[in-house]
N, C-alpha and C positions, 0 to 999 in steps of 0.2 A: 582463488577468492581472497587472498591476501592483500590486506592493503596496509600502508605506511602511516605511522603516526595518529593510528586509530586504535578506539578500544571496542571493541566489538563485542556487544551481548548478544547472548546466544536466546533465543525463545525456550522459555519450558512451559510446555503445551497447559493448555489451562480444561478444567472440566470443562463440558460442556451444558453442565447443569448451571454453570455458573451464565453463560452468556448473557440471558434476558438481565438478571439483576446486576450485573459488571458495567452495561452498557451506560457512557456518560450520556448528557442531555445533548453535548453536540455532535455526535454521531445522528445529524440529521436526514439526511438525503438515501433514499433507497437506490440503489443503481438502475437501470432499463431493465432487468434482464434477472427471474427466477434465481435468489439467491441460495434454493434450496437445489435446483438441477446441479445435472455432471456438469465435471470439471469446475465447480466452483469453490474458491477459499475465500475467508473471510479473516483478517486478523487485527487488532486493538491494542496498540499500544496506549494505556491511560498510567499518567505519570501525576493524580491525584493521592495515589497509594505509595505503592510500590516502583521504583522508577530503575528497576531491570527488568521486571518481568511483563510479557504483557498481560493483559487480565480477559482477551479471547484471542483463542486460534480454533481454527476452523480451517484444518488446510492436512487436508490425507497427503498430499503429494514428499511432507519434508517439515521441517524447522525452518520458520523466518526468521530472522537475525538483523538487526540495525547496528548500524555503525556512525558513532561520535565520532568530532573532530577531538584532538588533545584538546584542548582549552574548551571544557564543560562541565559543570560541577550540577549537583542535585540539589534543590532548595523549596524549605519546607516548614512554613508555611507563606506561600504568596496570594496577594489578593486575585484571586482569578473573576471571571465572567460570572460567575454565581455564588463567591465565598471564596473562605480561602483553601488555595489546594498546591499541592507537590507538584514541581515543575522541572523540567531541564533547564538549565540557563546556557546559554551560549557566550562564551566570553569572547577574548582576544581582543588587541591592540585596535585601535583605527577604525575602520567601516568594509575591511574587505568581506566577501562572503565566504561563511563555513560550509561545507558541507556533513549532509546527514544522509546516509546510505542505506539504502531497507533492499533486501534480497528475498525474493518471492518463488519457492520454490512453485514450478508449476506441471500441468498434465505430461508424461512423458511420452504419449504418443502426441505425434507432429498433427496439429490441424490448424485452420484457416488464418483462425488470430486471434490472441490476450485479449481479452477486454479488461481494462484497470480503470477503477474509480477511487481515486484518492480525495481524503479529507484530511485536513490538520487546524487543530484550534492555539492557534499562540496569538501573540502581541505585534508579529511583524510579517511579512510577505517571505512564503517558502520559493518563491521566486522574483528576489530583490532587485536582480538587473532584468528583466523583462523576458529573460528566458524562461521557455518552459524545463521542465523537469528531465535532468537527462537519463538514459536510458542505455544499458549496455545488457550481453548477455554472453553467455560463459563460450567459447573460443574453443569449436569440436576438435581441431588440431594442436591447441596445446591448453590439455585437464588442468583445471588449476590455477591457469596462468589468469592475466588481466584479461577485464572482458572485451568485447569489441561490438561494433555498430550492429543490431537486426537486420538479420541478410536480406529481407523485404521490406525494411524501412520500419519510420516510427509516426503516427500522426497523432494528434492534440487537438481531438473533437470539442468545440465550444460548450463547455457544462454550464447549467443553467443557473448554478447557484454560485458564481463562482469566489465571490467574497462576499460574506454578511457581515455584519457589524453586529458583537457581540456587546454585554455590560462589563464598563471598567477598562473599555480601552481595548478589546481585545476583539478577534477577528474570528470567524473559520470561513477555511479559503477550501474549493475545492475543484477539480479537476478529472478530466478523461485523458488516459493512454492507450491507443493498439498498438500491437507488436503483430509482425508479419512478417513470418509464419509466429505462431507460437512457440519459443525456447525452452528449454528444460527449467527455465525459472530465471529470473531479470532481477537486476539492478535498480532501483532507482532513487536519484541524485536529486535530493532539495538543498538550495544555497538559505542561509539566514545571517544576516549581519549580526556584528557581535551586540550584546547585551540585550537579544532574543528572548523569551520566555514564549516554551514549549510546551501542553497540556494534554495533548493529545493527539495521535496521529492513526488514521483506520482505511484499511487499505481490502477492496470487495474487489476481485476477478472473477472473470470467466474465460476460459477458453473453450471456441465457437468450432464444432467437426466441419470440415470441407463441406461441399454442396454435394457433393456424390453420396456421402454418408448421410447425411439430410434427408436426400432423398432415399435412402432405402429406410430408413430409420420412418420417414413417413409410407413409406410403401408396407413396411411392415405393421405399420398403425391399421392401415388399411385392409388388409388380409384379415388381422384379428377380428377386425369388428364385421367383415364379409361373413366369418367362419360363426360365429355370433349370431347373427341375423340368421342364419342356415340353421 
């Protein structure tokens, strides 16, 4: 999980009394899919406050952790989308893209596929060159090591809301990932050109049981309510 030239914050879990009143205004869009069933996390980086920690997690499986490029500093107070608030700035030289890494620990038993709904509210496109978001996951054969491609690929479902236009110049952009099969927990890679301003970033998975399990899982739904009726 090591990476070069990065500073890496570590998540320290947040109450979860806190969630409903932490929640910013653009944390808009609910995902397709019962935020409250198994196998679901939920976690909130809001960089209005505090800009290490996040302000919800929601994720039994591990600690999520983000990862800066070198050239990013904290800044405090910026005009944001509703007032002013704490932000990541993105610096560096020129118009290359940085990247910003978020590690999602997920369900450790293997089923069908991740569902990931990503949102982020800044000033500029978390995908500047027209790539989507990339996606790597941790490498069974060497623990540790750098990640590599999802052994069943990666797709980028059309999300319906996927760039609104916020007040003051600012944006939230949002997005769907599957991963197939589901990993022990993924990677994932947003680029932002330098002098970015970052406000927010909130990251809802699920991971989906096979169809085999589905179906007993409904078979068993079924028996109860027969035994019920008896």
């Amino acid at each position: 999980m090591k990476r070069k030239e990065m500073k890496r914050i570590v998540v320290v879990l947040a109450a979860v009394g806190l969630m409903a009143a932490s929640a910013a205004a653009e944390d808009m869009w609910d995902p397709p899919w019962d935020v409250t069933g198994p196998g679901t996390t939920y976690q909130v980086w809001d960089f209005t406050e505090d800009p290490d920690a996040p302000h919800i997690v929601d994720n039994p499986y591990g600690d999520p952790s983000i990862e800066w490029p070198g050239l990013v500093d904290y800044q405090n107070p910026v005009e944001g989308p509703y007032g002013d608030v704490g932000v990541w700035h993105i610096g560096g030289p020129g118009t290359e893209p940085q990247p910003v890494t978020i590690w999602v620990p997920n369900d450790p038993d293997e089923n069908e596929v991740k569902h990931i709904q990503w949102q982020i509210t800044s000033t500029g496109s978390p995908t500047p060159t027209g790539n989507q978001p990339g996606v790597t996951v941790p490498d069974p054969s060497n623990p540790g090591g750098p990640g590599i491609p999802p052994s069943g690929g990666v797709s980028h479902p059309t999300h319906p809301h996927g760039n609104t236009n916020l007040p003051n110049g600012w944006y939230q952009y949002a997005g769907y990932i599957d991963i197939i099969p589901n990993p022990e927990g993924e990677w994932i890679t947003f680029e932002f050109v330098p002098c970015t301003y970052i406000e927010q970033i909130v990251i809802h998975t699920e991971c989906t049981p096979e169809p085999a399990t589905l179906s007993l899982l409904a078979l068993g739904g079924l028996l109860t309510l027969v035994r019920r009726r008896r």
